[in-house]
C-alpha positions in Angstrom: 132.8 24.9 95.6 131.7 21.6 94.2 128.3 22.6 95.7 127.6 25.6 94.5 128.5 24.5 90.9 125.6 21.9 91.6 123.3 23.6 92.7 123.9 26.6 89.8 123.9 23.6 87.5 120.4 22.7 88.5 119.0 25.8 88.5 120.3 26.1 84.9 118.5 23.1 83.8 115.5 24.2 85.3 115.6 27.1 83.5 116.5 25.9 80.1 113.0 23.4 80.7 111.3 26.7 82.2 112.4 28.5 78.9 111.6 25.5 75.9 108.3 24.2 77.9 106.2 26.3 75.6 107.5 25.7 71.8 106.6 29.0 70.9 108.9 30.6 73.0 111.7 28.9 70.7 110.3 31.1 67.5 110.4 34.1 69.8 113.8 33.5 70.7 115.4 32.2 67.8 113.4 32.7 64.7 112.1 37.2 65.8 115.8 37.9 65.7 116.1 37.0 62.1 113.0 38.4 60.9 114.4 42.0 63.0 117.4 41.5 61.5 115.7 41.0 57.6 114.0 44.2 58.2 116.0 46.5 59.7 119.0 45.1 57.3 116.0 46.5 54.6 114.9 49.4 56.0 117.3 51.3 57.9 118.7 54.3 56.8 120.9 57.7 58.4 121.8 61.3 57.6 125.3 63.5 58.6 125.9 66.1 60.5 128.7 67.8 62.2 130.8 65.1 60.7 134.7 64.0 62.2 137.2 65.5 59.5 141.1 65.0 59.8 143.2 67.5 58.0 146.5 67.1 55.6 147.8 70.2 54.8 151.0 70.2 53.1 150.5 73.1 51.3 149.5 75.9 53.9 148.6 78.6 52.0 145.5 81.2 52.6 143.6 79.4 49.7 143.8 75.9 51.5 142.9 78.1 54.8 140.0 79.2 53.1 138.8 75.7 51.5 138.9 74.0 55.2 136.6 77.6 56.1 134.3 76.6 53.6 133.9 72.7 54.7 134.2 73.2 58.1 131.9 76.6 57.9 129.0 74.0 56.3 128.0 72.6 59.5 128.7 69.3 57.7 132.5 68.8 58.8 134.3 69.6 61.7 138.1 69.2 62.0 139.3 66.7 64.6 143.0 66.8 63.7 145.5 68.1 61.7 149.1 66.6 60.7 151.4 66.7 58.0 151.4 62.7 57.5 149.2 61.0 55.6 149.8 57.7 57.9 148.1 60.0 61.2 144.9 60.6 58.8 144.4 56.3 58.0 145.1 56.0 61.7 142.8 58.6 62.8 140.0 56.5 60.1 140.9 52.8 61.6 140.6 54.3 65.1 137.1 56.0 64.2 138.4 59.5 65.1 137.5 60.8 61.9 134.9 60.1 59.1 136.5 62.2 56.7 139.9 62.6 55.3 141.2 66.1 53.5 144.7 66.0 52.0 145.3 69.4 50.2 148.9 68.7 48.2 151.9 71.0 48.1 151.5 73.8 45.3 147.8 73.5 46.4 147.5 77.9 45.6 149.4 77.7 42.4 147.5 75.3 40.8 144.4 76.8 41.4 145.1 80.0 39.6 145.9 77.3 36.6 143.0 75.2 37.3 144.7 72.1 37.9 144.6 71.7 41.3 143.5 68.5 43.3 142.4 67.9 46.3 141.8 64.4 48.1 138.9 63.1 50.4 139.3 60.0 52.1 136.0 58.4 53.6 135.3 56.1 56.5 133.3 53.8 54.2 131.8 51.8 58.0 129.2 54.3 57.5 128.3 53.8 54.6 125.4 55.9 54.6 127.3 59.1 56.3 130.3 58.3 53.6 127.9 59.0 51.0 126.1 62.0 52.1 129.6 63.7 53.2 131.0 63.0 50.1 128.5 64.7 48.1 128.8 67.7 50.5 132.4 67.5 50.2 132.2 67.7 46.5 129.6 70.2 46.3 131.5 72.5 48.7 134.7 72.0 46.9 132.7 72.9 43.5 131.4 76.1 44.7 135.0 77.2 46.1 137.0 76.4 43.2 134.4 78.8 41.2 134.3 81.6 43.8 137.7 81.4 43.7 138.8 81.2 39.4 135.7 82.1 38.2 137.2 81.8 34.4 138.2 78.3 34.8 135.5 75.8 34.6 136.7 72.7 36.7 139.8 74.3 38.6 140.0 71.7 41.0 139.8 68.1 40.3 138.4 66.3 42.9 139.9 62.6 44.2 137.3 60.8 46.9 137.8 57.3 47.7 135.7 55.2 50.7 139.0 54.0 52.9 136.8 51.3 54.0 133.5 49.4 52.8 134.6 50.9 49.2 131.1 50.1 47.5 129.3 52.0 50.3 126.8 49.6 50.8 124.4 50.7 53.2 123.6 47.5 54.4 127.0 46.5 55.4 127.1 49.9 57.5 123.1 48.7 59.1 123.3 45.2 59.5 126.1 44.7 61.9 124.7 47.4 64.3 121.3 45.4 64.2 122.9 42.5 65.8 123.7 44.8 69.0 120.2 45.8 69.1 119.0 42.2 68.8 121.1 40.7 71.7 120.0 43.6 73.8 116.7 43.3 73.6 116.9 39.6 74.0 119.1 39.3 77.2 116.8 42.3 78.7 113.4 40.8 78.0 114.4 37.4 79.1 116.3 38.2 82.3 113.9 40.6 83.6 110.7 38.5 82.7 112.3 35.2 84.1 112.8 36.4 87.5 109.7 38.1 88.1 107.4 35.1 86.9 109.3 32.8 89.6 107.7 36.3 91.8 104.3 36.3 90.7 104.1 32.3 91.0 105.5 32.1 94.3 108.4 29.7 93.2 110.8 32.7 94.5 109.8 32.6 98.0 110.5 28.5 97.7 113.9 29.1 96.2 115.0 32.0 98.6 114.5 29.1 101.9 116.1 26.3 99.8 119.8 25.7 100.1 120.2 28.4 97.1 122.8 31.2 98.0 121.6 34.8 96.4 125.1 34.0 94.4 123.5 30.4 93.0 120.6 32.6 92.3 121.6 35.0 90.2 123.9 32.7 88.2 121.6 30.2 87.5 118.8 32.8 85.9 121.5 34.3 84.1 123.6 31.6 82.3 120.9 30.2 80.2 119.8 33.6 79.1 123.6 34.4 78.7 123.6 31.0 76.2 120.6 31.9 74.4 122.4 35.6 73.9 125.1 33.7 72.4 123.3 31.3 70.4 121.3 34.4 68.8 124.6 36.2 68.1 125.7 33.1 65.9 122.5 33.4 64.0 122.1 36.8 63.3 125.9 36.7 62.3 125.9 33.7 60.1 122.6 35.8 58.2 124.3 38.6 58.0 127.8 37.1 56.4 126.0 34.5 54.0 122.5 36.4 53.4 123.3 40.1 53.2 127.1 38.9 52.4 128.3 41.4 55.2 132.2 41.6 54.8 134.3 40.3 58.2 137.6 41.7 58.4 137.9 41.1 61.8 138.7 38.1 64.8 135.7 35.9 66.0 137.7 35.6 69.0 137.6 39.8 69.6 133.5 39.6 68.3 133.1 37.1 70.9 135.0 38.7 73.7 133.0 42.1 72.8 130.2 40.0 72.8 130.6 38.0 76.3 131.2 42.1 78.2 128.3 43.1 76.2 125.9 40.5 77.1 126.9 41.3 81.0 125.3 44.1 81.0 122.4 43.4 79.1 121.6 40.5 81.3 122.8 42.8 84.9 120.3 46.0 83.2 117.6 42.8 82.7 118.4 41.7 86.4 117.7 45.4 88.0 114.8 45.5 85.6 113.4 42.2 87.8 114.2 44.2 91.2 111.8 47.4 90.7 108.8 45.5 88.8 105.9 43.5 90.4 104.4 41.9 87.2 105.9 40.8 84.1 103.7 43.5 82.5 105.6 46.2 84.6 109.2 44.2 83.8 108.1 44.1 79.8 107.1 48.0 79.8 109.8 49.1 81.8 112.2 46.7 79.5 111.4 49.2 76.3 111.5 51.9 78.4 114.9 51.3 79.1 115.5 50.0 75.2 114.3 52.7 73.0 116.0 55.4 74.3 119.7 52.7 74.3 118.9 52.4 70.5 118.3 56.2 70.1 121.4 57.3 71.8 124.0 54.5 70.2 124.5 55.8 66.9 122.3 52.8 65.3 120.1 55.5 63.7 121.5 58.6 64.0 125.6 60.0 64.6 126.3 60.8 67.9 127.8 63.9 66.6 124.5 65.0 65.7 123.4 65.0 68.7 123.6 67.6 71.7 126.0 67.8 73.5 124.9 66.6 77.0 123.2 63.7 75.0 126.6 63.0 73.7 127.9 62.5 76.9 125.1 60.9 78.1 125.7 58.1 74.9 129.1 57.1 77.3 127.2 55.1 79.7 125.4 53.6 77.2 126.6 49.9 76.1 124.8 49.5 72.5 126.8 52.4 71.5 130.2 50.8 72.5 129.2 47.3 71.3 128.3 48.6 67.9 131.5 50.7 67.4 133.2 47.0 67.8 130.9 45.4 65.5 131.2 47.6 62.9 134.8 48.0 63.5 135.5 44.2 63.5 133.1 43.5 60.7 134.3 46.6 57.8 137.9 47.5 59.0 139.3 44.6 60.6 140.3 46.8 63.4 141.7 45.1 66.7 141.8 45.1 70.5 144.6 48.0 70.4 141.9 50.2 68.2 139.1 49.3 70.2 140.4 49.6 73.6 138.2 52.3 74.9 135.1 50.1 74.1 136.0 47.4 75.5 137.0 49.2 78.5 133.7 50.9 78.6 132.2 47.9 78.5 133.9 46.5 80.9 132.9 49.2 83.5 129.6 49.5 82.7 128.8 45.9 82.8 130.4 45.3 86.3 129.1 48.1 87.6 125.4 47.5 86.9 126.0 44.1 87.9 126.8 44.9 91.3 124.4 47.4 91.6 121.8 44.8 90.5 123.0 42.1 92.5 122.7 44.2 95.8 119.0 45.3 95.2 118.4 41.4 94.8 119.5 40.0 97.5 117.8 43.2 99.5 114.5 42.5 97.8 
């Protein structure tokens, strides 16, 4: 045991000298992040569709039936659960079941006929972007009901919306966050896969496969510095994003960092299969974004996975980024913890071993 800890030790080392030998590669590893981070912070925006809506009804009349037809008949809302309690409808937001809240009170019917009636939307204020835009549908839809429905009352229904979370709806405390999964990704990825195919094109892997290295001593000594850096580059882009774009944390640094560790897995295991089908670094670098555009397209960074179709929805499952940035944004706006998130982390968990061991068996077969 004590050798095999030596030996992985050494290769470590090696690495970390491998890695800082050039001093540019220290801006590209350290200072790119920040710069991605500045701009996507910027930049980045979303739209709504199909969004999650939880219903309280406590008045159950045929005009409440009616204003749930008109949301849900929008294409902007769909209804993922009903209940009579309004504690189901803030669980159903800190869970990230629902985006969207509708409490329609008791006496809903009467009051519209005197045009007093309210009705309340709570938003999932994570997305901020998504909270906006369904809020002004919300309104709009609500607008045009109340007049279909008491055309002699101006305002029959006064409208109550507030954001249940990230109340100023701040676009980039709904972006940011999510641009630190990206980051890490792309990191671990490019630096795993390039790494172990240089050693290839040098012929320094042939000399380590016939030293005393096991294919275990290997593979954890070109991962654990890249799995360092990873975590070194989440601090960074964290500590920018709490004290530049003053980012809100709710959350535990402990659960951030235990999301982070599963996460990092299977960016550096994806990196390490990555290594086992390319020749060149040039094939490792071009299959590297082949493999991270379309993660970023299907985690919900840019666009809801509701939006999508529906075998790219279920294609989204296997993807990590999208269960990494559900936790960030969770931890970060709500404050949400390990109960909440436990189908994340669980996906993660699965989807990290799994492509390990895939990745590890193709390696020691090549």
């Amino acid at each position: 045991m004590r050798g095999h800890a030596e030996r992985i030790a050494g290769m470590v080392i090696k690495e970390f000298r491998q890695i800082f030998r050039d001093p540019r590669m220290a801006r590209v590893i350290f200072v790119a992040p920040v710069i991605q981070l500045l701009v996507f912070g910027y930049a980045v925006s979303t739209d709504i569709a199909d969004t999650g809506t939880f219903l309280v009804d406590h008045d159950r009349s045929r005009a409440a039936r009616e204003l749930v037809d008109s949301l849900t008949a929008s294409g902007y809302f769909r209804i993922v659960g009903r209940s009579d309690r309004p504690e189901d409808l803030v669980r159903a937001l800190e869970r990230g079941d629902a985006v969207v809240g509708v409490t329609i009170p008791v006496n809903f019917s009467r009051d519209l006929r005197l045009g007093e009636a309210r009705v309340q939307i709570l938003l999932d204020g994570t997305s901020s972007n998504t909270a906006s835009v369904a809020q002004g549908y919300a309104e709009r839809i609500v607008a045009d009901f109340a007049r279909r429905q008491n055309p002699l009352v101006e305002a029959p229904i006064e409208l109550a919306d507030r954001p249940w979370f990230n109340p100023n709806l701040e676009s980039r405390d709904y972006n940011v966050p999510a641009v630190v999964g990206a980051l890490i990704m792309l990191i671990c990825l490019l630096l795993t896969s390039l790494a172990v195919v240089r050693e290839r094109e040098i012929g320094t892997l042939e000399q380590l496969s016939v030293s005393p290295l096991t294919a275990v001593d290997l593979i954890a000594g070109k991962t654990i510095p890249f799995a360092v850096i990873g975590l070194v580059d989440l601090a960074i882009v964290t500590a920018v994003a709490l004290y530049w774009f003053q980012v809100p944390f709710r959350g535990s640094f402990v659960l951030l960092l235990g999301a982070s560790l599963l996460y990092i897995l299977s960016a550096l295991s994806i990196g390490l299969f990555i290594s086992t089908i390319s020749a060149t670094q040039q094939e490792a670098f071009m299959a590297s974004f082949l493999v991270f555009m379309p993660a970023i397209l299907l985690s919900g960074f840019m666009f809801p996975v509701t939006s999508m179709p529906e075998v790219f929805q279920w294609a989204t499952l296997a993807n990590p980024v999208r269960h990494y940035i559900e936790i960030v944004r969770a931890v970060f706006l709500k404050g949400a913890g390990l109960a909440a998130l436990s189908r994340q982390f669980a996906a993660l968990a699965i989807i990290g071993t799994t492509v390990l061991l895939f990745a590890t068996s193709r390696f020691r077969k090549n």
